[in-house]
ROTIGU-307142 format. One record per atom (N, C-alpha, C, O, CB): residue in three letters; x, z, y. Coordinates in pm, whole numbers, padded with zeros to 5 digits, always signed. Glycine has a CB too. Layout:
ROTIGU-307142
ALAXZY ...
end
This chain:
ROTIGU-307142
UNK+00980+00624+01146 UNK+00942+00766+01147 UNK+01037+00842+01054 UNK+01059+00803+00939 UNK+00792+00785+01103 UNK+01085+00937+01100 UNK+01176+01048+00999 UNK+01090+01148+00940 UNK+00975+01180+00971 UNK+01295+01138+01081 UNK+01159+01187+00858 UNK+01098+01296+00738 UNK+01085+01400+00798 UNK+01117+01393+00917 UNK+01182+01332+00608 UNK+01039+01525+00751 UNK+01072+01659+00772 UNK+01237+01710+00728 UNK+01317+01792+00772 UNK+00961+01737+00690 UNK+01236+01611+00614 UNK+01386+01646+00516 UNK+01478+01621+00618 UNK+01558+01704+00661 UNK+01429+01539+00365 UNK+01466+01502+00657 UNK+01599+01447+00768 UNK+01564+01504+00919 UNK+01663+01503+00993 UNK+01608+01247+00784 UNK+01484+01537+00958 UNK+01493+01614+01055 UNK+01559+01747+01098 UNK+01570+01813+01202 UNK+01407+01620+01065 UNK+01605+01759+00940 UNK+01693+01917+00981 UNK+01811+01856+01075 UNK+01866+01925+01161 UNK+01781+02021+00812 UNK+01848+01709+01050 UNK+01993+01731+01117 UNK+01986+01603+01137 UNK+01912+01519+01086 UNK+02131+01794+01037 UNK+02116+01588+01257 UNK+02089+01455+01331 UNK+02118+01337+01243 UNK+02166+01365+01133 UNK+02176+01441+01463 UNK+02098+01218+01269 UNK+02140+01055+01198 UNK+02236+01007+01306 UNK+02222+00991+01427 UNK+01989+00924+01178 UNK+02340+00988+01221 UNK+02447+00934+01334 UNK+02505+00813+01263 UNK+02487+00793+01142 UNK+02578+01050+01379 UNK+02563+00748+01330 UNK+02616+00615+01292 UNK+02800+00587+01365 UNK+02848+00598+01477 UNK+02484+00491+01364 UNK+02843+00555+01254 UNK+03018+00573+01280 UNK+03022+00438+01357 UNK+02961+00335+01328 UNK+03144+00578+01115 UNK+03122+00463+01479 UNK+03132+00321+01578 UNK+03244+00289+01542 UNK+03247+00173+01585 UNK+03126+00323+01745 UNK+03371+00310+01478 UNK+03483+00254+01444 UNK+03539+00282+01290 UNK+03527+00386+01225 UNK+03572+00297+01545 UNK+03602+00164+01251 UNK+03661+00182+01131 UNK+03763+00291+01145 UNK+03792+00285+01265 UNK+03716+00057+01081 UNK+03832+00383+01092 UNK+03911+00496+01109 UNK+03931+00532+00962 UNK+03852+00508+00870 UNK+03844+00610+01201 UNK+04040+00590+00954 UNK+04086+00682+00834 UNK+04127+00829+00881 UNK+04202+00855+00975 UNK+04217+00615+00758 UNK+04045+00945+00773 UNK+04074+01087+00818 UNK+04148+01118+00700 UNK+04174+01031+00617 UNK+03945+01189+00852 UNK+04192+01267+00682 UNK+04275+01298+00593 UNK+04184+01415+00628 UNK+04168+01458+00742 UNK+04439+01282+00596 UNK+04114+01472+00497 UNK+04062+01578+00434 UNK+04107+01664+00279 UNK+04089+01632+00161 UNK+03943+01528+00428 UNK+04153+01749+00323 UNK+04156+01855+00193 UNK+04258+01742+00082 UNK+04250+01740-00040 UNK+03949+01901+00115 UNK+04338+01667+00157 UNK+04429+01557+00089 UNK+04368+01452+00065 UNK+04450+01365+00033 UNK+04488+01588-00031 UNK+04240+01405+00063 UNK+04192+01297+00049 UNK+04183+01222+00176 UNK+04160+01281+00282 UNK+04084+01312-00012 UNK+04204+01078+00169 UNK+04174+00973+00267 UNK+04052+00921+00234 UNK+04021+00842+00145 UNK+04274+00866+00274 UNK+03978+00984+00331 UNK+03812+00877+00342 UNK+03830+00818+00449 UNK+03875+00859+00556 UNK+03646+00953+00360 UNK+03788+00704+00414 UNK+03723+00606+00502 UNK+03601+00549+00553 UNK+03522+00516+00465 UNK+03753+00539+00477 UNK+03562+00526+00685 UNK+03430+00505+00722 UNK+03448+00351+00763 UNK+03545+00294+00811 UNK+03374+00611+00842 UNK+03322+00304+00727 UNK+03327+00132+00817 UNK+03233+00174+00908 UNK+03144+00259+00908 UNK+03267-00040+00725 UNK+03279+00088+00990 UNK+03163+00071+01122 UNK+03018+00031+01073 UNK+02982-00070+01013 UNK+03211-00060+01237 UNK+02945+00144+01119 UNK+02774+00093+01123 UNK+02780+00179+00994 UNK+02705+00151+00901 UNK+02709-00111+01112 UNK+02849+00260+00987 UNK+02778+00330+00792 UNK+02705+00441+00922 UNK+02726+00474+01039 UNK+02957+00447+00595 UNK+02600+00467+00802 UNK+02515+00612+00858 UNK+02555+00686+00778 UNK+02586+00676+00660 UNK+02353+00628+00862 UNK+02553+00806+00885 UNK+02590+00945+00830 UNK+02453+01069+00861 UNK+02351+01026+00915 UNK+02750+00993+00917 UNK+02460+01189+00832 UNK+02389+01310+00840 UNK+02479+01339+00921 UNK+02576+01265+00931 UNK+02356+01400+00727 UNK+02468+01451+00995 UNK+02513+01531+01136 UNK+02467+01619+01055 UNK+02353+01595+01015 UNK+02455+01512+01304 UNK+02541+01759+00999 UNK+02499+01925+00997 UNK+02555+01992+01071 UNK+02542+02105+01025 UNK+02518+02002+00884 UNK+02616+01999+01165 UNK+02662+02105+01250 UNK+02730+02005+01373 UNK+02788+01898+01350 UNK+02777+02222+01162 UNK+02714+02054+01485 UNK+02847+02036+01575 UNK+02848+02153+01631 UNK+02773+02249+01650 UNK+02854+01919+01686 UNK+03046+02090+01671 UNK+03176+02211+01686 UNK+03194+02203+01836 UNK+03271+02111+01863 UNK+03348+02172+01594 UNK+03148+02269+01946 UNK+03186+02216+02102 UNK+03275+02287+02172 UNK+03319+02392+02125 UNK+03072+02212+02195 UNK+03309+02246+02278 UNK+03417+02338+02345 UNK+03403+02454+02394 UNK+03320+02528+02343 UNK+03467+02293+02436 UNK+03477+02495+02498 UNK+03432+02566+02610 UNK+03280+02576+02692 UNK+03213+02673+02728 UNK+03516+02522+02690 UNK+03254+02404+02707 UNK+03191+02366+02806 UNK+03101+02316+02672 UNK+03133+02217+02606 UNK+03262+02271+02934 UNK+03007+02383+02648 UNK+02885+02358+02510 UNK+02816+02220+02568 UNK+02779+02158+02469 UNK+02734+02515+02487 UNK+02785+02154+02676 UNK+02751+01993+02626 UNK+02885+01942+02598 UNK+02886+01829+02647 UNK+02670+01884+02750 UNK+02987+01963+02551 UNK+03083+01887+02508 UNK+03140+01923+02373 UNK+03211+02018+02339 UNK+03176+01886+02603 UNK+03084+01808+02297 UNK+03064+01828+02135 UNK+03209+01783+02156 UNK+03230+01685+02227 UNK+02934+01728+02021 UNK+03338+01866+02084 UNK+03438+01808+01969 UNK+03440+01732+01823 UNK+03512+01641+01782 UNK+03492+01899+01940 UNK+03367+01783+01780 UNK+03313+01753+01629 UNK+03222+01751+01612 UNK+03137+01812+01676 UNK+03334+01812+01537 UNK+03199+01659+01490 UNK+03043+01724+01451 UNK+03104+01729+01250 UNK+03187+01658+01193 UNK+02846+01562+01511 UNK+03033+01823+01204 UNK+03022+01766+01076 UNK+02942+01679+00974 UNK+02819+01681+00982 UNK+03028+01834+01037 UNK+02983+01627+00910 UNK+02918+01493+00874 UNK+02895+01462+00734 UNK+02995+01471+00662 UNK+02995+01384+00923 UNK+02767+01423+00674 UNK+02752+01455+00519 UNK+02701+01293+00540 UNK+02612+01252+00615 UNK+02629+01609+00445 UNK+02801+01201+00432 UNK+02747+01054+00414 UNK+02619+01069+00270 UNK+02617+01097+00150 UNK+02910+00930+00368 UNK+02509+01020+00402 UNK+02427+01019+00233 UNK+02441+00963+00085 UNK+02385+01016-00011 UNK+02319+00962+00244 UNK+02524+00848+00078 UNK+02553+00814-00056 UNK+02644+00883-00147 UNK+02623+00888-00269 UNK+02592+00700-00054 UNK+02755+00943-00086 UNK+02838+01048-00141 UNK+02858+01155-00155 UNK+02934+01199-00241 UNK+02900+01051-00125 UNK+02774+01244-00047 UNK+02728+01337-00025 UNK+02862+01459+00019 UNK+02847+01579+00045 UNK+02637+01353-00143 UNK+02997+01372+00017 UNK+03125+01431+00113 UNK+03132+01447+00233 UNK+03136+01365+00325 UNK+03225+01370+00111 UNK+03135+01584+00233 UNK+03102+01649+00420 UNK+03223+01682+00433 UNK+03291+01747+00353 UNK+02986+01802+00467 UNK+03264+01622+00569 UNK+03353+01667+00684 UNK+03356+01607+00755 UNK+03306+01496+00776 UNK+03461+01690+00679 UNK+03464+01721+00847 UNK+03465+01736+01046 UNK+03505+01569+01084 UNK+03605+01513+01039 UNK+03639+01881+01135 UNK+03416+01514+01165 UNK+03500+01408+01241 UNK+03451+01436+01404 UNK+03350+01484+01454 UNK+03460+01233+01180 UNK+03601+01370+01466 UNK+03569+01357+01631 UNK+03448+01286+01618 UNK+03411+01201+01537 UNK+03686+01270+01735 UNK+03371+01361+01758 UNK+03271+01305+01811 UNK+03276+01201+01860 UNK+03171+01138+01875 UNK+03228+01359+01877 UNK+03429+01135+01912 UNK+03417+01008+01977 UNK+03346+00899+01829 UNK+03308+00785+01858 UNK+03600+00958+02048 UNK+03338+00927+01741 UNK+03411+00814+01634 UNK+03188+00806+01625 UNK+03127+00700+01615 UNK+03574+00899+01428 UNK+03135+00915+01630 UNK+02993+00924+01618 UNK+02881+00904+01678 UNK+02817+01004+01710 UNK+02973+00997+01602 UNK+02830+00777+01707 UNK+02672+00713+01802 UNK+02555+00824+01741 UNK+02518+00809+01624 UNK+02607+00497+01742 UNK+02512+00908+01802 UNK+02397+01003+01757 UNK+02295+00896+01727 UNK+02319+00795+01793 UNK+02342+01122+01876 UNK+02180+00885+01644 UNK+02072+00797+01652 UNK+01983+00872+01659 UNK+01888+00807+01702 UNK+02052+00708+01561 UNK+01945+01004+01636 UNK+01860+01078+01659 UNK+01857+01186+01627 UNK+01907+01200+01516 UNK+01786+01044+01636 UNK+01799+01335+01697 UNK+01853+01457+01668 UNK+01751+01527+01615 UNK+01633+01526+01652 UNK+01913+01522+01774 UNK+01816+01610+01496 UNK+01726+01714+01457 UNK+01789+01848+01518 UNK+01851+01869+01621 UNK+01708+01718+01294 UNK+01743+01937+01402 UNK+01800+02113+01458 UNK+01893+02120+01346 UNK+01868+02093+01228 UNK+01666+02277+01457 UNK+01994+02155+01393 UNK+02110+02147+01343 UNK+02188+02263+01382 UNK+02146+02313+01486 UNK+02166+02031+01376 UNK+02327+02342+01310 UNK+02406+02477+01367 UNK+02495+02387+01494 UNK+02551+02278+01485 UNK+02534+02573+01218 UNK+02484+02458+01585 UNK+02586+02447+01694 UNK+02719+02575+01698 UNK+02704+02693+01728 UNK+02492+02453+01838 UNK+02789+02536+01676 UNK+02925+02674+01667 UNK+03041+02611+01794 UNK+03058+02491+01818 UNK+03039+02678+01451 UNK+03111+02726+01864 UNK+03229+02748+01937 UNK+03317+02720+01906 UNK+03357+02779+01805 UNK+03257+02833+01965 UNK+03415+02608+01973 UNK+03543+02600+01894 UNK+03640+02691+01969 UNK+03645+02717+02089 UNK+03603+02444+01881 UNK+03739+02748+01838 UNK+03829+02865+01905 UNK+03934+02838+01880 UNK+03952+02833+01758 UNK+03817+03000+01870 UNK+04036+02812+01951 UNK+04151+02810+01961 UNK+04289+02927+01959 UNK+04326+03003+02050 UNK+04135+02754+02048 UNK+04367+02900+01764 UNK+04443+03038+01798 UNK+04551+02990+01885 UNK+04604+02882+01910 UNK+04507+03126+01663 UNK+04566+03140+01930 UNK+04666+03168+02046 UNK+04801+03179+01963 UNK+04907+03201+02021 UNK+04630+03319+02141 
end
């Protein structure tokens, strides 16, 4: 059973080891870490999440990763935003 707390936003779980480059830092995720979901970023076509953003509960460092890299485990209410592309 989930909280009220964690219900603001989805529980997702990273499916591949990967390295991102944020704000100059290299984080790294292992496979099977859980994450928080606060927002996803979608395209054109709104069932098609690009991103989501992602707050690891032990560290509490949020940022954007592809959606491929993210198994949803369960959804709360969370911001949904447009991704815009400059011209």
């Amino acid at each position: 059973m989930i909280s009220n707390e964690e219900n603001k936003f989805h529980i997702g779980e990273i499916t591949a080891s990967f390295g991102v480059n944020i704000a100059g830092i290299d984080v790294w995720h292992n496979q099977g870490s859980l994450v928080y979901v606060l927002a996803e970023v979608f395209d054109e076509d709104s069932n098609f999440i690009l991103w989501y953003v992602i707050m690891q509960p032990d560290s509490k460092v949020v940022q954007r990763v592809n959606s491929d890299y993210v198994n949803i485990k369960s959804r709360g209410i969370i911001p949904r935003f447009p991704h815009f592309v400059e011209e």
